[in-house]
N, C-alpha and C positions, 0 to 999 in steps of 0.2 A: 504493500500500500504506500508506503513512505521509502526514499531511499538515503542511506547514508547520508547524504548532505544536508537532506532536508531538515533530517531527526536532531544531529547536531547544529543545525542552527536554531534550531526550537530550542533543544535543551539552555545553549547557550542565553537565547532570548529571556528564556524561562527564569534563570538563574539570576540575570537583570532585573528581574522583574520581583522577584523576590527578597532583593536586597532592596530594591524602590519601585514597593508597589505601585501602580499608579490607581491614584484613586477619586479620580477623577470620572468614575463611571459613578452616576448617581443609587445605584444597587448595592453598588459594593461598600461605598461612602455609609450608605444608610445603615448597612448591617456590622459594619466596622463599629460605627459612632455608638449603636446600641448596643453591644459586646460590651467596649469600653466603657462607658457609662453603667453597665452591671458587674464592670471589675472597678470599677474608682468607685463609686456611691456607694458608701454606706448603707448597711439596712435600714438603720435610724432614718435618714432624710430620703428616702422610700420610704417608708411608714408614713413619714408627714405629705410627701404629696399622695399617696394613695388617701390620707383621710382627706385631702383637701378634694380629692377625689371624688370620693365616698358623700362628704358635706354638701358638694355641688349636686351633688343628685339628687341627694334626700331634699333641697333644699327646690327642686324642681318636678320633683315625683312623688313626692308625700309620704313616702314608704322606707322606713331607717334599714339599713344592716350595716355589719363591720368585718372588720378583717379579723384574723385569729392576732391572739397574743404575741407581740414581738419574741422572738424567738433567741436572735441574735444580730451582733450589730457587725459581724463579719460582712466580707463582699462576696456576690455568687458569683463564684468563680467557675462553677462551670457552664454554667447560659453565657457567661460573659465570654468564655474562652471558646467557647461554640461557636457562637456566633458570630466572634471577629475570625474563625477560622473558615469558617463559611462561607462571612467575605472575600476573604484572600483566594478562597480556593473558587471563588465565582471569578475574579478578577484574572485569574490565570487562565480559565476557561474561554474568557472572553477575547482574553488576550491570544488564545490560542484559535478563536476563530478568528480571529482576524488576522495571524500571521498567516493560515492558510489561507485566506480569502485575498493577501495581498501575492500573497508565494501562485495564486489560483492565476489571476490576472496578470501577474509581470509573466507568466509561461504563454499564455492566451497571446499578448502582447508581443511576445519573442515569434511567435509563429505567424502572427499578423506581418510585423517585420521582418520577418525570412522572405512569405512571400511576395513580399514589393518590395527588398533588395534583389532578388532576382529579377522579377518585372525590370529593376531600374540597368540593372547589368543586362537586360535586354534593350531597352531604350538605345543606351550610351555602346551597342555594337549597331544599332539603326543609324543612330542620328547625333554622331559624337561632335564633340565642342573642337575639333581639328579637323573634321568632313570640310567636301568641297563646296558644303551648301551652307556652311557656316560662314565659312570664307565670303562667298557670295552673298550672302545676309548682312556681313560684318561692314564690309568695306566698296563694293561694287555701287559706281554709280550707273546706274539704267541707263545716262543719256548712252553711254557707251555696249559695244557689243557684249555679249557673254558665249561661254561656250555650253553647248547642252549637256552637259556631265555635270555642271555646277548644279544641278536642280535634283541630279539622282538621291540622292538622303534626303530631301523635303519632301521629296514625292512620295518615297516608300513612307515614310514617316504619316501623309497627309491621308494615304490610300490605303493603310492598314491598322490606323491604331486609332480608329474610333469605333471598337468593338466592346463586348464585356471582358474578354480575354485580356483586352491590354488594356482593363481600368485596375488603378491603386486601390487598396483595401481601405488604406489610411486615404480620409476626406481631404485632409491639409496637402498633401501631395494631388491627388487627382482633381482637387481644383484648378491649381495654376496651370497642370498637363493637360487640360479641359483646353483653359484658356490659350495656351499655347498653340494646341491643335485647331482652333478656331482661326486662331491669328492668322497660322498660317494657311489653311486651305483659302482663305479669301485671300492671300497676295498670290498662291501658286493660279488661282481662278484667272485675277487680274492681269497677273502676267504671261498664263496664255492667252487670252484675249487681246493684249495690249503687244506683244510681240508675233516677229514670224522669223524664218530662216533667209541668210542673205544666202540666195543661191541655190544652192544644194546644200549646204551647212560646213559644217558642223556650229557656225558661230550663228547666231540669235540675234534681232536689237529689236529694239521699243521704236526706231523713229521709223515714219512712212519713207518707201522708198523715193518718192517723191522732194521729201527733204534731205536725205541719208546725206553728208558732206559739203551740208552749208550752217550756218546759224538762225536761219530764217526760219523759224518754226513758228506757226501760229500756235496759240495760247492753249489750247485743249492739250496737245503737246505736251507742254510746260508741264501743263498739271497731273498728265497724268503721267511723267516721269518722274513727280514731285510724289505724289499717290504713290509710286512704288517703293521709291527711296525709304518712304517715311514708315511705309509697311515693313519693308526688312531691314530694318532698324528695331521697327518693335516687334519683329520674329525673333533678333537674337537677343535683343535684353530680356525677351520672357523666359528663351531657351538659358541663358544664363543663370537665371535666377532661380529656375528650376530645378538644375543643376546642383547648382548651391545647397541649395534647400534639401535635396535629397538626399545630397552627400551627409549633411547634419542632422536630416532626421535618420536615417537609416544607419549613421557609420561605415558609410562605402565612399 
């Protein structure tokens, strides 16, 4: 049921516990406090508030009784010692559901993060922060040509990982990779639409052949080589920060 590791970090917990209780559990507090209070009180002042007791009743119910004859003015010591023992041994119980309920959840947790460090060591062989489409995200300005190999990792990227397969278990990760993936299929969208091949290829531009090697571009132009720029810009600072973020939630 339990294996070595666990049993000794109980034990050890346990041991802590025992030398400082914590008592701050309102159960444990309660039956400690009246333990003590039937090892320190006197019989004597037990006698006085039981008749003070006793007087309040009779003085609301109309009907007298009393208590037997003081007996002795000793402490009861064993209700007292009972019952703070009771305590302690609720407190360690408590204490013990909760170290496995914390032991239950950090395992839960480790296996949630096994598998979305894998997911992400699958990510980062897709769509690594040294790819050609990084590059081309990073620093390419659109007015100029590109080559069609720069788009290979944004493509696999845009065209396979918005499935359940390639979603993070952890929220806080597959939000930004949400957002990421959004980013990017609307620039990879724009960019075919707003590009074609000079030629037979292999290079790519954004400008009408009409203009291709002058500065006279009319304005639509402009904008929408301004529209791409500004699109993969914000493809790679998500991809970045993505990154980041995994690397520190996960420890990869």
């Amino acid at each position: 049921m339990f294996n070595q590791i666990e049993v000794k970090e109980f034990l050890i917990k346990v041991g802590k516990r025992w030398l400082f209780p914590d008592l701050a559990n309102k159960i444990t507090w309660l039956v400690v406090s009246i333990g003590g209070t039937f090892l320190l009180t006197p019989v004597v002042l037990k006698q006085l508030f039981y008749n003070w007791l006793v007087d309040t009743i009779n003085l609301n119910a109309g009907e007298y009784f009393t208590f037997a004859e003081l007996q002795s003015d000793s402490p009861d010591y064993i209700i007292g010692t009972t019952l703070i023992i009771l305590g302690l041994l609720h407190n360690i119980t408590n204490r013990y559901f909760l170290y496995k309920t914390a032991v239950t959840e950090q395992q839960e947790l480790e296996a949630l993060n096994e598998v979305d460090r894998l997911l992400f060591k699958e990510f980062l062989s897709v769509f690594p922060s040294n790819s050609l489409s990084i590059e081309l995200l990073k620093g390419h300005d659109f007015g100029n040509s590109y080559h069609e190999n720069g788009t290979t990792q944004l493509d696999i990227f845009v065209n396979t990982w918005n499935t359940a397969e390639k979603e993070f278990l952890d929220v806080t990760l597959e939000t930004p990779k949400k957002e990421l993936w959004l980013k990017c299929h609307k620039f990879v969208y724009e960019l075919a639409c707003g590009s074609h091949f000079i030629g037979t290829g292999p290079l790519l531009t954004c400008i009408p052949d009409a203009y291709r090697g002058t500065d006279n571009w009319p304005q639509h132009v402009d904008d929408k080589l301004k529209m791409l720029n500004d699109l993969a810009t914000e493809c790679y600072e998500l991809h970045r920060e993505f990154v980041l973020l995994s690397r520190r939630k996960l420890k990869c």
